[in-house]
N, C-alpha and C positions, 0 to 999 in steps of 0.2 A: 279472503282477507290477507294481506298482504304485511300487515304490522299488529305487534301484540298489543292488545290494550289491554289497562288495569281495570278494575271493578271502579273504582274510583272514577276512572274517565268516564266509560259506558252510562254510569249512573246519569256523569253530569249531562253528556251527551242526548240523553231522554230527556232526561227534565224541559231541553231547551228546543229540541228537534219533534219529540211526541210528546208532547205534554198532556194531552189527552188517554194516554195510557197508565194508571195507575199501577204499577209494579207491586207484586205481593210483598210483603212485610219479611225481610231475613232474606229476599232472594241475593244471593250473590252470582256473579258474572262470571262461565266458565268456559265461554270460547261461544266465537263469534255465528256457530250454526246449534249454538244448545239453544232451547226456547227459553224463554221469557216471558212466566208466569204472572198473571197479572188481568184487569178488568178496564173495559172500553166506558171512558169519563163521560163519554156522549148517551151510547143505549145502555150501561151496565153490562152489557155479554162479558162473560170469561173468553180471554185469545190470549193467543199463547206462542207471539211471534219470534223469530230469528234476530239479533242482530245484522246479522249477513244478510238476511231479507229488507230488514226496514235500511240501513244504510248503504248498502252496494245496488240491490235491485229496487231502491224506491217502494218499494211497497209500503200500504198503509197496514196497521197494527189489528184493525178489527175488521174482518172480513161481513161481519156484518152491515156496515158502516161501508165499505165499500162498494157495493152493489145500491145504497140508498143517492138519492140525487138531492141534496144540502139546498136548504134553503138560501141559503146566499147565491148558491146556482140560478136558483129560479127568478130571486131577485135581477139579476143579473141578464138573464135573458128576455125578461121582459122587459124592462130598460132598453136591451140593445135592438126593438122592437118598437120603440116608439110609446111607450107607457112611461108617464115622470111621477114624480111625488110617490117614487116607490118605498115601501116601508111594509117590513116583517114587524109583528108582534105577538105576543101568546097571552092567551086565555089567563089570566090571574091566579086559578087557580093551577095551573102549569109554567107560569112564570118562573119558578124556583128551578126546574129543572131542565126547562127552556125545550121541551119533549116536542121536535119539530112535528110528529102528527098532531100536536094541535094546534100549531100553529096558523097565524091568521095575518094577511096581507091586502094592505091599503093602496091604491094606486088612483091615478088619472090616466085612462085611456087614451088615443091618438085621438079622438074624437069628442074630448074631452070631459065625457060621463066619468065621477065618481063611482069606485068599485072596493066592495070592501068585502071578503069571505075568506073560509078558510082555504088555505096553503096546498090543500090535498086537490082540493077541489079547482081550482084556479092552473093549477099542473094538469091535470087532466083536459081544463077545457084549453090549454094551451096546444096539445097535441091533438083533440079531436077538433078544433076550429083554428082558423085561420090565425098564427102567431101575433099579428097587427088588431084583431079585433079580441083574443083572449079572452078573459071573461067577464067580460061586460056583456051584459045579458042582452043590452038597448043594440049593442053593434054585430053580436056572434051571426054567425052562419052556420048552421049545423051540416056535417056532413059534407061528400065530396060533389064540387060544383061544375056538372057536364060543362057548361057554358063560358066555364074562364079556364086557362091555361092551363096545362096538368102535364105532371111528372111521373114517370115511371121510374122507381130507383131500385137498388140491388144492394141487400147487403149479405156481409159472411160476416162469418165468427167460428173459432177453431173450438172443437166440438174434444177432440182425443188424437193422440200423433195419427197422421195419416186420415184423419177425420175430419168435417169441417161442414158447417153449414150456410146454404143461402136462403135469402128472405128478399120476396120482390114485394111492392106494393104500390101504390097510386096516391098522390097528393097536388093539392094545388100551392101547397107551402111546402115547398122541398127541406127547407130548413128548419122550421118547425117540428114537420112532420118527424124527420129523422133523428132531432139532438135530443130526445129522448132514449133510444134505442143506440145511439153512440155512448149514451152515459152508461149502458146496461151491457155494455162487452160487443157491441158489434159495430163493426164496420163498413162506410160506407164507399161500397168499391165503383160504381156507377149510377148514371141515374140520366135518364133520356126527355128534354123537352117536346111536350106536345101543342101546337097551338090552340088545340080543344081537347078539354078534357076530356069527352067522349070518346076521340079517338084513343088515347091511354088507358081508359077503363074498356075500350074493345078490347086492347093489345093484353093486357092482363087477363082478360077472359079467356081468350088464348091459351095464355100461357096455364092458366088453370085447368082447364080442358085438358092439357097432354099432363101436368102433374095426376088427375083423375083417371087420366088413360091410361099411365105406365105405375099409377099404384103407390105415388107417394106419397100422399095425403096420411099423414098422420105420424110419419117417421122423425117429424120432431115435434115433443109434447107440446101446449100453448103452456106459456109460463105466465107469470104475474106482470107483465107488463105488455098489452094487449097484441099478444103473439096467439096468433090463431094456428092452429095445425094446416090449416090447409091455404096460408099461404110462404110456409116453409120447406125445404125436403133437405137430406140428407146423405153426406157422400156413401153410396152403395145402394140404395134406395129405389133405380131406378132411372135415375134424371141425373145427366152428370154435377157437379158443381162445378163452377164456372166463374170466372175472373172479370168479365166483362156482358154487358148483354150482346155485344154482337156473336158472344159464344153461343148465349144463349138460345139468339134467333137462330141460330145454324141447327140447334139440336132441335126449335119446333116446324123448320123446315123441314128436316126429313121425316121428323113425326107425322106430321101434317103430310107427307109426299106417299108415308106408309098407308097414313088410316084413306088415301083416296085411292090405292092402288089396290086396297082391300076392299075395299069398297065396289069399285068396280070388277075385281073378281067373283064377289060375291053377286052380281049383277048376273054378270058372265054364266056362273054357276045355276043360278036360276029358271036363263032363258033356255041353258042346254038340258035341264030335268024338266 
């Protein structure tokens, strides 16, 4: 912070900027990295942010609230996906509090079936089916489809200084698939078209065979948004991290050059006992 501000400003500045943070009662304003005691208008949580945090670095005020994907999000990308007559609503008896897990969202499909279910559940089948077909029950596809096009993508997310994780995986909705897992801290640093699916759920196989071989499997926990351990690994782990997949073919190249050269030694070794 570069200039001093008074309690008076700071106050105003909330009210108009985070309105959604309710400030505790008697808190007054004592420099720009003291916290700021107070509770999240949305979930209730107690947080207890920075002004220097929330105005200089952008951050939001409840870290709980941060890591959640907003209904108006979802609104929003289903729309930009070919679903019209989009519309959020909540349950009457959570109307008052407008509590987005129970919320419930109305739509018209590309294909023009009416769909109408809760918010949780319609997010979900948005990442596990195809973003165009959502959740409409009459259009979804479940699960990934050998026979149409498929992507291999890569993403990281910084784990601790000097730390850092990647995650490969398989989809035939690249964009779907991933703008879940961009909203949840990671990024998407590559991602390789296949003309058949099949061949991308080879290439993944692959690549899971040398994660199974050099022992990475597990090195980052699955967390709450369908993160399996075993298609993650971590810097020190065994398996370099990597900025591109062509790094990464270089690393199951030699993998792959080791286990046949073992391989054949152990041949070797056989016919000479």
């Amino acid at each position: 912070m570069t200039a001093k501000f008074t309690d008076e400003f700071v106050k105003a500045w909330l009210k108009e900027n985070r309105p959604d943070l309710i400030v505790d009662e008697g808190w007054v304003y004592e420099g720009a990295r003291a916290t700021i005691p107070g509770v999240c208008a949305v979930c209730e949580t107690a947080c207890s942010p920075s002004l220097d945090h929330l105005k200089n670095h952008g951050q939001t005020h409840c870290a709980s609230c941060s890591h959640r994907v907003l209904p108006e999000d979802v609104a929003e990308f289903a729309a930009s996906h070919g679903h019209t007559n989009v519309e959020i609503y909540y349950a009457e008896q959570y109307s008052a509090r407008r509590n987005e897990i129970r919320a419930r969202i109305k739509l018209t499909c590309p294909n023009g079936h009416d769909v109408d279910m809760w918010l949780n559940t319609f997010r979900r089948s948005m990442r596990r089916n195809s973003a165009e077909q959502g959740g409409c029950s009459k259009c979804c596809k479940r699960g990934f489809q050998d026979d149409l096009e498929g992507f291999v993508y890569l993403l990281t997310r910084d784990h601790a200084e000097f730390s850092r994780d990647n995650q490969i995986g398989i989809t035939n909705d690249l964009q779907g698939r991933t703008y879940g897992y961009i909203k949840h801290g990671w990024t998407l640093i590559d991602h390789r078209r296949f003309a058949s699916g099949a061949d991308a759920r080879a290439y993944e196989s692959r690549i899971k065979r040398m994660q199974t071989g050099l022992g990475t499997v597990g090195s980052v926990p699955a967390d709450g948004y369908q993160l399996r351990s075993t298609e993650a690994w971590r810097t020190g782990s065994g398996l370099i991290t990597v900025d591109n997949l062509k790094a990464l073919d270089m690393a199951l190249k030699i993998y792959e050059a080791k286990q046949l050269s073992e391989g054949e030694n152990d041949g070797i070794s056989k016919l000479a006992g």
